[in-house]
NUDRENVEX-917264 format. One line per 3 residues: number of its first residue (from 0); their letters; for each residue x, y, z of C-alpha. Coordinates in steps of 0.001 Angstrom, whole numbers, plus 500000, padded with zeros to 6 digits. Layout:
NUM) a) X,Y,Z  ...
END
This chain:
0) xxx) 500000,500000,500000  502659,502473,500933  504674,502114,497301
3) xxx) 504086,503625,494464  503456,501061,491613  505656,501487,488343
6) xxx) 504511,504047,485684  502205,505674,488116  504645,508627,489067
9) xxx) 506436,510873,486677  509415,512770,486287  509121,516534,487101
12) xxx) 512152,517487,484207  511402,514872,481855  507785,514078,482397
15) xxx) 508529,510449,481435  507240,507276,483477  509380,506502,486607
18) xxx) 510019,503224,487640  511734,501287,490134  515831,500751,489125
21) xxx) 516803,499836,492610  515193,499417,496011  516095,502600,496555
24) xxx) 515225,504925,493271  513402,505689,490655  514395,505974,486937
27) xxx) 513710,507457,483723  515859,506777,481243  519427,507855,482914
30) xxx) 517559,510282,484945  517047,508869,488616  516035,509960,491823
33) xxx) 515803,508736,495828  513578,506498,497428  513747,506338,501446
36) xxx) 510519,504670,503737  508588,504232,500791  509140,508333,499691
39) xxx) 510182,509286,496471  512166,512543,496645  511203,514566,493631
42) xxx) 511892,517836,494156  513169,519338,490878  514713,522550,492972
45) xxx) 516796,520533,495230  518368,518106,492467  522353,518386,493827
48) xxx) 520428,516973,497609  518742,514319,495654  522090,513803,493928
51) xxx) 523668,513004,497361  521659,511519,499139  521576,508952,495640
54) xxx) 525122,508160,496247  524747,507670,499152  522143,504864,499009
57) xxx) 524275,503380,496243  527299,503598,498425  524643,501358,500977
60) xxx) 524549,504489,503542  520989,504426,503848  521458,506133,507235
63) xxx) 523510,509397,505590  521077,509587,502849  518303,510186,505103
66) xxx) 520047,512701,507513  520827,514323,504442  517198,514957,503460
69) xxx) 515840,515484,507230  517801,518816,506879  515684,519928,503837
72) xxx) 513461,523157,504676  511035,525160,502913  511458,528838,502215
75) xxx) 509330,529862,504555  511326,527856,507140  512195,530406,510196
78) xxx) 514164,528358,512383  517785,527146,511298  517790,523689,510146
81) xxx) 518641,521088,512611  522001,520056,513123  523271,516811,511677
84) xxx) 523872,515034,515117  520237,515458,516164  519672,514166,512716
87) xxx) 521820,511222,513147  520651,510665,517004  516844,510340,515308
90) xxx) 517609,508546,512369  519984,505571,514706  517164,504984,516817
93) xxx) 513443,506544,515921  511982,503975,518257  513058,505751,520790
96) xxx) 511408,509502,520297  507632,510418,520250  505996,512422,517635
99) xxx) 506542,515469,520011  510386,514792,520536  510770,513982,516946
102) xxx) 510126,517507,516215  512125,519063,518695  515195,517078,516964
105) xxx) 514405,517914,513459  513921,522130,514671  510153,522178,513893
108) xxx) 510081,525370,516304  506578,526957,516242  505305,524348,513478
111) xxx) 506050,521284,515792  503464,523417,518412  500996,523402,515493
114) xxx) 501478,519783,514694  501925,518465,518047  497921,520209,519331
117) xxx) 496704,520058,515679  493681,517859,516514  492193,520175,518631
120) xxx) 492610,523449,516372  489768,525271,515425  491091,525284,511885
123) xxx) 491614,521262,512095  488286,520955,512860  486865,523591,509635
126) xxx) 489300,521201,507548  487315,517633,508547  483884,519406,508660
129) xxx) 484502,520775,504617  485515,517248,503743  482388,515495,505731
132) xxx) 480191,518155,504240  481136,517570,500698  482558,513880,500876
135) xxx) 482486,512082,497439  483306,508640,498605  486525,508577,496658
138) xxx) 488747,505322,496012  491713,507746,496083  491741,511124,498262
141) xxx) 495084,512553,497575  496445,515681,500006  498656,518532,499137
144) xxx) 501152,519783,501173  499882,516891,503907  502573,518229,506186
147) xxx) 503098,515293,508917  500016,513600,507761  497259,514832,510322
150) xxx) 493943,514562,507232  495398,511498,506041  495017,509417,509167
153) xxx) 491488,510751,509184  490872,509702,505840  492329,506204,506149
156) xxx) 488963,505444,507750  486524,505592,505343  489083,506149,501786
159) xxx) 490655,502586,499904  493765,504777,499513  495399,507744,500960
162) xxx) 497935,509211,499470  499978,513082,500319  502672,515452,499148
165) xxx) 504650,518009,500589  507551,520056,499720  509645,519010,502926
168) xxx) 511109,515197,503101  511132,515381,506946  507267,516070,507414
171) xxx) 506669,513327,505328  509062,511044,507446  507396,511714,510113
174) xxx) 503593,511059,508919  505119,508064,507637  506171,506705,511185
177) xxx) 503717,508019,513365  500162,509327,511425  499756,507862,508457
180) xxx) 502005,504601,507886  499790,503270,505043  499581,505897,503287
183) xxx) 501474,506682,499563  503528,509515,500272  505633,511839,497607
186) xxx) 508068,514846,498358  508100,517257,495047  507526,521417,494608
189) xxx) 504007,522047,493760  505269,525492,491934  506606,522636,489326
192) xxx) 505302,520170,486786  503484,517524,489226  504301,513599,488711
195) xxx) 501121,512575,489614  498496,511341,486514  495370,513071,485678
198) xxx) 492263,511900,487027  494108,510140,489475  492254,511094,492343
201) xxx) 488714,511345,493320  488966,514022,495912  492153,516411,495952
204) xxx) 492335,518009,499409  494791,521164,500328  494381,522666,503783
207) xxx) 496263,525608,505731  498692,525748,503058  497138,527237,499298
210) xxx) 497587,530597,500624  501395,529719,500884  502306,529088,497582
213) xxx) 503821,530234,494612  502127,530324,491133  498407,529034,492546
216) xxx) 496935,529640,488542  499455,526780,488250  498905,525085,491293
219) xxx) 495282,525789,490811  495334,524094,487332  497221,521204,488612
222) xxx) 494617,519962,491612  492017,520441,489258  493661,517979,486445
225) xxx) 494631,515418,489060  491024,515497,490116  489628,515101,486738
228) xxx) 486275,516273,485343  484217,513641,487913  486619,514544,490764
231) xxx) 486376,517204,493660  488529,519707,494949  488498,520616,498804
234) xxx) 490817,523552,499741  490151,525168,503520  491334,527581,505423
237) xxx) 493305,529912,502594  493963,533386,504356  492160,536103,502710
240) xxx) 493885,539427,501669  491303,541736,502665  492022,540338,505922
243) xxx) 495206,540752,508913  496428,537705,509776  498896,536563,511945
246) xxx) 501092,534465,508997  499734,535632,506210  501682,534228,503534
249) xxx) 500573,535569,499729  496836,535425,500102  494493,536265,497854
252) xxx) 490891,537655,498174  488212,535078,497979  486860,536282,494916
255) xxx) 490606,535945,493684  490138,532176,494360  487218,531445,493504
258) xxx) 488290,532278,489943  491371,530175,489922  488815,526867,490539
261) xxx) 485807,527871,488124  483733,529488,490879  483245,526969,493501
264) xxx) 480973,526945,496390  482761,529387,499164  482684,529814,502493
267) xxx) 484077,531608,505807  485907,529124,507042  484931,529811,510779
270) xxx) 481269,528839,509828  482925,525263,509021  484353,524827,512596
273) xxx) 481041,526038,513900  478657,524038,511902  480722,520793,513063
276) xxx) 480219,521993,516550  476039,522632,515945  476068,519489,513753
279) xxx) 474341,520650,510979  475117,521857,507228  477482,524485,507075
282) xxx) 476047,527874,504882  478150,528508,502081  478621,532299,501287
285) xxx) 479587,534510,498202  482567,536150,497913  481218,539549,498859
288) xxx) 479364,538188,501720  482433,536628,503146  484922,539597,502451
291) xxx) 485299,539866,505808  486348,536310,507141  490185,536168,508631
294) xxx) 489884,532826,506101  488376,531169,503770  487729,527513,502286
297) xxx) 485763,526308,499239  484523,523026,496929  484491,522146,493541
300) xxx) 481585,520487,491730  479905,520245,494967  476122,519500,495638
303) xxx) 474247,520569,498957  476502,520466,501833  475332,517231,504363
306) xxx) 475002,517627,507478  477779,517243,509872  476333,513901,512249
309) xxx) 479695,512147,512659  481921,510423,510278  485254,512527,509433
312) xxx) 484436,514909,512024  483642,512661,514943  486173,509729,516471
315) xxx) 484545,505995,515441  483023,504575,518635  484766,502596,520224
318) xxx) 488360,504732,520252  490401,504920,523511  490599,509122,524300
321) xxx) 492744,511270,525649  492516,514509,527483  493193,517464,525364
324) xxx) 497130,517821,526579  496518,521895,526534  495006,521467,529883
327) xxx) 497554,521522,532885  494585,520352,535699  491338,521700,535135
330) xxx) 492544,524980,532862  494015,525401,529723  497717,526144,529123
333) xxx) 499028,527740,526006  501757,526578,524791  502652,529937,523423
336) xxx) 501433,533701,523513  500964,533709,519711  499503,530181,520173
339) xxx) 496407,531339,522298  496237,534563,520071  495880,532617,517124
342) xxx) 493587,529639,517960  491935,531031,521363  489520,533413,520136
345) xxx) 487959,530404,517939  488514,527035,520631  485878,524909,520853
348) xxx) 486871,523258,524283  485923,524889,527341  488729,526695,528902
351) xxx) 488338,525017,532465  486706,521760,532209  486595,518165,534807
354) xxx) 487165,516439,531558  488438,512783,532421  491824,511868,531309
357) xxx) 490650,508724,529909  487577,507852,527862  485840,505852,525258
360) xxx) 483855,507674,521959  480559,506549,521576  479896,505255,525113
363) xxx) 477367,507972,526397  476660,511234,525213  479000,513477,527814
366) xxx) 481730,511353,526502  480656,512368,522605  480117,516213,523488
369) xxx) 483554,516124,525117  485055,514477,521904  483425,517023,519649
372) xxx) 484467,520281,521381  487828,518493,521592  488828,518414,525375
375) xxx) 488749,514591,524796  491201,513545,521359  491883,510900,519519
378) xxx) 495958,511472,519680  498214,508730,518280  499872,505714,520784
381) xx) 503320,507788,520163  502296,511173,520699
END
């Protein structure tokens, strides 16, 4: 499940077929490039790194090669990139490090924060209500910039295949061992020619991240081709430029994306995290009506929204959860000043709550209100 299979990813020079030439690489032609855990490293901007850590492999330094592409950032990295012995400390034994302490090895800074309290964002929770509200039942849901791989472990559940991209090898590594292990993963640059086949996926998902990115006509184009004409697009919480925002990256305004997807159905994305809370159909907007929202998330060839009962947005019954690890005793405790700033305001856990440390979803319905304001989470064994 977590390979690729031959001919089904493509060169981003070349655009020929790639196919396995080693355990450890992918060829076309003369042209080849890195496999490590199942990841093809395709980034067509980083082609000296891919060149090392290639000889590396070949050299049977499997070890080297992948301390070489843990140190890969993105340019909107702001912390240094981690040093090569806390590389080579997590890469000689990963067994021994949690999610959280992965992170702090590989320098994740403020995004390790993000990831490490991601389930109980406000934003996470806009991002599973959009995709329950406009789910297409999709044999393949493929993610863009999937980070460590938080959607695709949600997905896993009710998709036949999962598969993600990002532009940074080490996220990927991580989703790999601790989120998503099943899932196909691929490191390229979105900005370039994608290897991935048209119509290839049923559902094409991109959350917390469009607003990012370079060239989005291109990007834009490419979702909607890997979709195909029968597919969906799902992209949520894009900062809009009307809008302050704490990271604003290059937004745009919503009627500035809308255009890029062939008008889609729009909405404020705040109205997604709230509809999952009221469990009912979130009210899509127009552009003008929504100028005003700090974000903003939208669907392609989408019908009615459905009502948010459960499914994505709710933990199957039967799940062992966990306290939400922001509280310290009955209050919450902020990792960071920006932290509260940015996701207080919109929390959907109680601030001071008796919530049990321990629970089961689905066994009475205190347990199942706790689970969907998120003081009780369903946070993976090696958190």
């Amino acid at each position: 499940m977590t390979r690729w299979p031959d001919d089904v990813l493509s060169s981003p020079v070349s655009g020929q077929a790639l196919v396995a030439d080693t355990p450890h690489s992918l060829a076309a032609g003369v042209e080849r490039w890195p496999v490590i855990a199942d990841i093809p490293f395709l980034r067509a901007d980083r082609r000296g790194l891919a060149d090392e850590a290639l000889a590396a492999l070949d050299g049977g330094d499997a070890q080297r090669a992948l301390v070489l592409l843990l140190g890969d950032q993105d340019n909107w990295a702001r912390t240094p990139s981690p040093s090569d012995a806390d590389r080579a400390a997590l890469v000689r034994q990963p067994e021994a490090f949690t999610f959280r302490a992965a992170m702090d090895l590989l320098a994740f800074g403020a995004v390790g924060t993000y990831f490490a309290h991601r389930w109980s964002d406000p934003t996470f929770l806009s991002g599973l209500a959009l995709a329950e509200a406009h789910w297409n039942s999709p044999s393949c849901v493929f993610e863009l910039a999937c980070g460590a791989g938080h959607y695709l472990r949600e997905f896993a559940r009710f998709a036949p295949l999962v598969a993600g991209a990002d532009i940074v090898f080490a996220k990927l590594w991580l989703a790999r061992r601790y989120l998503a292990p099943s899932a196909r993963l691929v490191c390229f640059d979105a900005a370039a020619a994608w290897p991935l086949a048209g119509a290839s996926a049923g559902l094409v998902f991109c959350h917390d991240a469009f607003y990012f990115l370079p060239d989005k006509p291109h990007v834009a184009a490419e979702m909607l081709r890997v979709a195909g004409p029968d597919g969906r697009v799902l992209v949520g919480h894009a900062h809009n430029a009307l809008v302050d925002n704490l990271s604003a990256g290059e937004p745009l305004p919503p009627a500035g994306y809308a255009a890029l997807f062939g008008m889609p159905m729009l909405y404020d994305d705040r109205e997604l995290t709230q509809a999952l809370i009221e469990m009912r159909a979130p009210v899509p907007g127009t552009a003008d009506m929504i100028a005003d929202a700090p974000a903003v998330a939208w669907a392609t060839g989408a019908a009615a929204p459905r009502v948010l009962s459960g499914g994505l947005t709710m933990p199957p019954p039967g799940t062992v959860l966990r306290r939400n690890p922001l509280y310290a005793g009955p209050e919450i405790q902020w990792p960071s000043e920006r932290y509260q700033r940015e996701y207080g305001p919109l929390a959907t856990y109680p601030f001071r709550s008796d919530v049990p440390e321990q629970a089961v979803a689905g066994a009475d319905a205190a347990t199942d209100r706790f689970a969907r304001h998120r003081a009780l989470l369903d946070l993976p064994t090696r958190w």
